[in-house]
Phi, psi and omega in degrees: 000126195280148178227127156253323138248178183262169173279011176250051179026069170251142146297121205245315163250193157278139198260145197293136221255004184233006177229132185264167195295334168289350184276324173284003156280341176298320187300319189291316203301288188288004166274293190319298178316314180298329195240033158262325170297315176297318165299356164254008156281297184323346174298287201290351178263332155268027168240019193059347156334313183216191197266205201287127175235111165307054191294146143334312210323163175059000176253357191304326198274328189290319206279290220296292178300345161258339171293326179278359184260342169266171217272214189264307177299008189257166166271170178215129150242108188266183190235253177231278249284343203255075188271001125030263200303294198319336168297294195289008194231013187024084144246120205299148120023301205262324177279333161313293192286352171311324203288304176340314169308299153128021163319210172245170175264040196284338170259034140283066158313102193262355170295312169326310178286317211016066174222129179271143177332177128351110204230119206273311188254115194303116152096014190288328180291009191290282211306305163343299174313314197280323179289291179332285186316313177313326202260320178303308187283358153294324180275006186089333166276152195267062186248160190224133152275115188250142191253154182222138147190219227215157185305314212291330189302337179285006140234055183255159188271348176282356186277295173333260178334328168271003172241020124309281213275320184293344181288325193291293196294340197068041188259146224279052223239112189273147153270099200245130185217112198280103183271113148262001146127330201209152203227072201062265152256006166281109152319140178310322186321303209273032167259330207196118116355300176323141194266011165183135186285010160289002195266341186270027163258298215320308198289023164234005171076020164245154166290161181229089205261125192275163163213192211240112173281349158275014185255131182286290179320303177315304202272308150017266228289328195284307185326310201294311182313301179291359166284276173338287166316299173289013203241294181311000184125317166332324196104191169242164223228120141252130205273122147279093172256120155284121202212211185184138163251156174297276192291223158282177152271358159180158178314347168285006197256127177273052175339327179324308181296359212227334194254147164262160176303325177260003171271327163317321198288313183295345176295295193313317164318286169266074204295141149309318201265276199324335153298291191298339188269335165304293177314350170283306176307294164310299204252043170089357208241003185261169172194131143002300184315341184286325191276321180303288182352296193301326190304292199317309175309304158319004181281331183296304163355270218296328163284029174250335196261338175289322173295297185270033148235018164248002151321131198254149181284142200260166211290188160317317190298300180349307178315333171307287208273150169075018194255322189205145150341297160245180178246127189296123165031266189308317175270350163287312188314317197274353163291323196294286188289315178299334193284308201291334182283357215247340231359076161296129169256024165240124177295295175244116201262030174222109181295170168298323175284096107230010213261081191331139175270116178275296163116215199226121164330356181304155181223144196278169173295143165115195188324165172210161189246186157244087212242168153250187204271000161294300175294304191311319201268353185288288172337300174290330177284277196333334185262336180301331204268321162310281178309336166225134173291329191276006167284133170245094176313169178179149174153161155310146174053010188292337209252268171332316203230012185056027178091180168262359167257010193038063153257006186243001173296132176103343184300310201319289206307303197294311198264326147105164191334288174322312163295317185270137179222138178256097191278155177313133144339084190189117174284322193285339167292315171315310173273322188290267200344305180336292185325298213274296174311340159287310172291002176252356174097031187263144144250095188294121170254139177257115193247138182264147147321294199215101195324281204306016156249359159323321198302298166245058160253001174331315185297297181319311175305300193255348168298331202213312157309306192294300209271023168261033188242320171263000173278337183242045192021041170106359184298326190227142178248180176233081192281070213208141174226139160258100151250150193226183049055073203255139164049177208272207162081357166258032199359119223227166179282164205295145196090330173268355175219044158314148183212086172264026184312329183278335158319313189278326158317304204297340187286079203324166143102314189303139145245133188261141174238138164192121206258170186210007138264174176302278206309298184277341144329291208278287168332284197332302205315282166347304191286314195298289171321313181276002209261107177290009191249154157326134150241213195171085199276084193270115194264127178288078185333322193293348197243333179354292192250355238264359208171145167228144192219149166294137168203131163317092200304332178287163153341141141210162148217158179255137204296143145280137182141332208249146185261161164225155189266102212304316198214119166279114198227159178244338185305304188206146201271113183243125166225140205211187144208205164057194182291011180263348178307297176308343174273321193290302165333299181285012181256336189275306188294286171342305172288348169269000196252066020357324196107011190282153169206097188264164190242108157256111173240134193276142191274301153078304183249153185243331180218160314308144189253177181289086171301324191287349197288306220288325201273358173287332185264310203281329146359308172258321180292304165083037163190143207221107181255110198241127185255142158193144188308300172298172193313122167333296186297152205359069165277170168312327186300319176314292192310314191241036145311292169338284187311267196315298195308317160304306192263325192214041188299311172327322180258358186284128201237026160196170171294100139039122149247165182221142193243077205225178195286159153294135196292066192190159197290178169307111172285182205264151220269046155287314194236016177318306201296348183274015201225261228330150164264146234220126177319329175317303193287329185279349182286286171004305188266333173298338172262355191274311190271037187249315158328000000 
């Protein structure tokens, strides 16, 4: 374990040859600001002034000596503990304790800053550091990214996947990881087998370096290497610093129960600050005045805490606003009916521009393919990639074999390594890393293999893809599409045939798509890519190949939002999507020859989906079927049974049926045909509302 100073602050090594005597007074300054700062926020969380506060005390030398080794031009990725760095990266006071507050993060600039929020589910912000360096060294700057987080975080599975792919990319990536011993009340032991997590790089191909965590100089010095290395080319480095917090892990917390009393004491003996200000004294260099300084400043505090609790509470909308780009239709409405139920008296609180723009279905004049829906989406990634440099494709198998549907064939050859990338077999390292390249100004299609391997990159999905345009109140968007392979009927092993769209529904901020032709394959995608928002691209297997349609070989998109209507009809309203569309159809063809006459309308986007299309057909029809593949309970059809049943109960002349799979998994494809829906079953229910 490297030491440079000792705890009576003697040199014990060589003290780094690149730092002059105001910087170890800078150093003691910003240690000091830090653990001043933590003690009046922990003041004020117990005068109830803010929420649950994570102090720092006693980590000061880790946050400080690596935040000075790094340049103005790096990223910082924190976990939560490190208002340090944030000090020392000059982010004012008053946007720290806001978050504390429990505000919006609207002066969280994180380009400003260039330190990213706050990262709450542990250890999820790693693969993001790795995906940012990557997409930075794709665009040519010469930035490194540093991830901060904790013992207990090295046994997350997002931790594995983010020193997995940065040891594979070789990315310019610091891993700082603070062993304080204790992971709330989990002992280290019981975290790890290992005799030290710096021992958990090799097997990621990087070095793994212990250091002495109150010694500020010590972590300096490594931090400086591990910068260095990765800025040259080297890869990325994990630093372990042994270090001790003082207080809980956060104010909800009793240390009591789990620490003994002389073991805190033997930590304090090697306080960070109270080292580094001796070893100040030896050479000559302290003076009071560091401390008065350290006072007057902190004066910033307390006007930091009088401005954002004098701060007007922000309007109603807010709840809203930052969810998207724009905002959808269906969630203004739904601010809109709370305000009214509420008797508010200003209603509407979403203007017309801010309203999502749905657009138009024109499709252009000139060439055509004779394509299937697999050649449409291929036909598009080829044009996304052409059309922006900074688009990257990524996923298993995307590259050498062209995915396992070749829907990715040919990206390689054209476009080259870097771009098309065959990432290690780790969903969640595909969407986080994805996640860090968006925020580094990459725009990234992500492709999942098989929808039933979506699970676990979930977190990544609804944690961090959906909210970070409202946790960082529109500062930074994710300009990024996840596409997968969808739902059944090609009889496929278990897991291979999952239709896991509602999960994803259900998520603020996500738009969800599943297209259900060639044309609209090909237009959607396009939009989807160009979409400042997360899209969540679901492709129907069963359709790949199923069919060839003319498409239009030029550029077009197509609105996401708008259903389109498949079939015209006055009996009855069937609305469906995905690969259940070609069944509504042939059931609709079945039924005309009865005298039956259905309106098939295709859904095409599931979030936000079309109300005016749908509730305009049961309008006329007065009558509503809804097909979907997947498990009945709260699927899309529910939603908008629900949604018709609120709006247009009155005019409806039979009950709703939803024609939908079983609540129960994807059987296995041997015995599949017993679950699949069947043009048979959807005539069936169309005759109930005939009755």
């Amino acid at each position: 374990m490297l030491q440079i100073l000792d705890a009576a602050g003697c040199l014990v090594g060589a003290q780094p040859d690149d730092l002059e005597d105001k910087d170890l007074v800078e150093m003691y300054r910003l240690m000091a600001l830090g653990r001043r700062f933590d003690r009046r926020a922990m003041s004020l969380q117990r005068q109830g002034r803010l929420g649950t506060f994570p102090p720092g005390a006693g980590q000061e030398a880790v946050q400080i000596g690596s935040a000075y080794a790094v340049g103005p031009e790096d990223w910082i990725y924190p976990s939560y503990r490190e208002h340090a760095v944030q000090l020392a990266r000059g982010m004012p006071p008053a946007v720290m304790l806001s978050y504390y507050r429990g505000l919006p993060n609207r002066d969280w600039d994180i380009r400003r800053y260039r330190m990213n929020i706050h990262t709450i589910p542990i250890a999820t912000q790693l693969p993001h550091a790795v995906g940012h360096a990557y997409a930075a060294r794709l665009a040519g700057q010469n930035l490194i990214t540093v991830a901060y987080l904790g013992d207990g975080a090295t046994s997350e599975s997002d931790f594995h996947s983010a020193m997995n792919f940065a040891g594979v990319w070789k990315a310019p990536t610091v891993f700082m990881c603070s062993n304080n011993g204790w992971a709330i009340s989990m002992p280290v032991d019981r975290q790890t087998a290992a005799a030290s997590l710096a021992d958990k790089a090799v097997a990621y191909g990087m070095p793994g370096v212990r250091v002495d965590g109150m010694d500020v100089l010590a972590v300096y010095a490594v931090t400086r290497e591990a910068v260095e290395r990765a800025r040259g080319g080297g890869g990325p480095t994990l630093i372990e610093a042994m270090t001790y917090r003082y207080g809980p892990h956060a104010t909800a917390d009793d240390p009591t129960l789990y620490r003994k009393d002389e073991e805190v004491a033997a930590w304090r003996a090697k306080d960070p600050i109270e080292r580094l200000k001796r070893f100040l004294e030896g050479r000559g260099l302290w003076s009071d005045d560091i401390d008065e300084q350290v006072e007057m400043e902190s004066a910033e505090f307390e006007e930091a805490v009088a401005e954002i609790e004098a701060r007007e509470e922000p309007p109603r909308e807010e709840a809203i606003r930052h969810t998207y780009e724009r905002v959808p239709e269906e969630l203004a409405l739904q601010l809109e009916k709370a305000l009214r139920r509420e008797g508010a008296a200003r209603v509407s609180a979403v203007t017309a521009d801010e309203i999502w723009e749905i657009g138009h279905d024109d499709l252009p004049d000139g060439p055509t393919g004779h394509w299937n829906m697999a050649e449409a989406i291929n036909a598009a990634l080829f044009e996304v990639m052409e059309r922006y440099p900074e688009a990257v494709v990524l996923g298993e198998d995307v590259g050498m074999t062209g995915g396992v549907f070749r829907i990715t064939e040919g990206l390689l050859d054209r476009f080259g390594a870097e771009r098309v990338i065959d990432t290690p077999l780790c969903e969640t390292g595909i969407v986080g890393t994805a996640v860090g390249m968006a925020i580094g100004g990459a725009r990234p299609v992500a492709e999942i293999q098989f929808d039933g391997f979506v699970y676990p990159a979930f977190d990544q999905i609804v944690s961090h893809l959906a909210r970070f345009r409202f946790r960082t109140r529109s500062n930074v968007s994710l300009p990024m599409v996840v596409r997968w392979p969808n739902g059944g009927g090609i009889a496929p092993h278990e897991f291979h045939g999952d239709s896991p769209e509602a999960y994803f529904a259900h998520t603020p901020g996500l738009t969800v798509v599943i297209p259900s032709t060639p044309v609209d394959a090909k237009g959607l995608l396009a939009s989807a890519v160009e979409s400042a928002d997360p899209v969540l691209f679901l492709e129907p297997k069963v359709l790949y190949r199923a069919g060839r349609e003319d498409v239009p070989a030029g550029r077009y998109t197509l609105p996401i939002g708008r259903a389109r209507l498949r079939r015209r009809g006055r009996d009855v309203t069937v609305v469906t999507y995905g690969g259940m569309v070609r069944v509504a159809l042939a059931a609709a063809d079945g039924l005309a020859a009865e005298g039956v006459d259905c309106e098939v309308i295709d859904l095409r986007t599931l979030k936000p989906w079309d109300r005016e299309t749908v509730l305009g057909s049961v309008n006329r029809t007065g009558r509503l079927v809804l097909v979907q593949e997947p498990p009945r309970t709260a699927g899309i059809a529910a939603e908008v049974a629900a949604t018709v049943a609120e709006e247009a109960l009155y005019v409806l002349e039979a009950p709703i049926i939803r024609v939908a799979g079983f609540d129960a998994p994807w059987p296995q494809f041997g015995v599949e045909h017993h679950a699949l829906i069947t043009p048979r079953r959807v005539m069936s229910a169309v005759r109930e509302t005939l009755e």
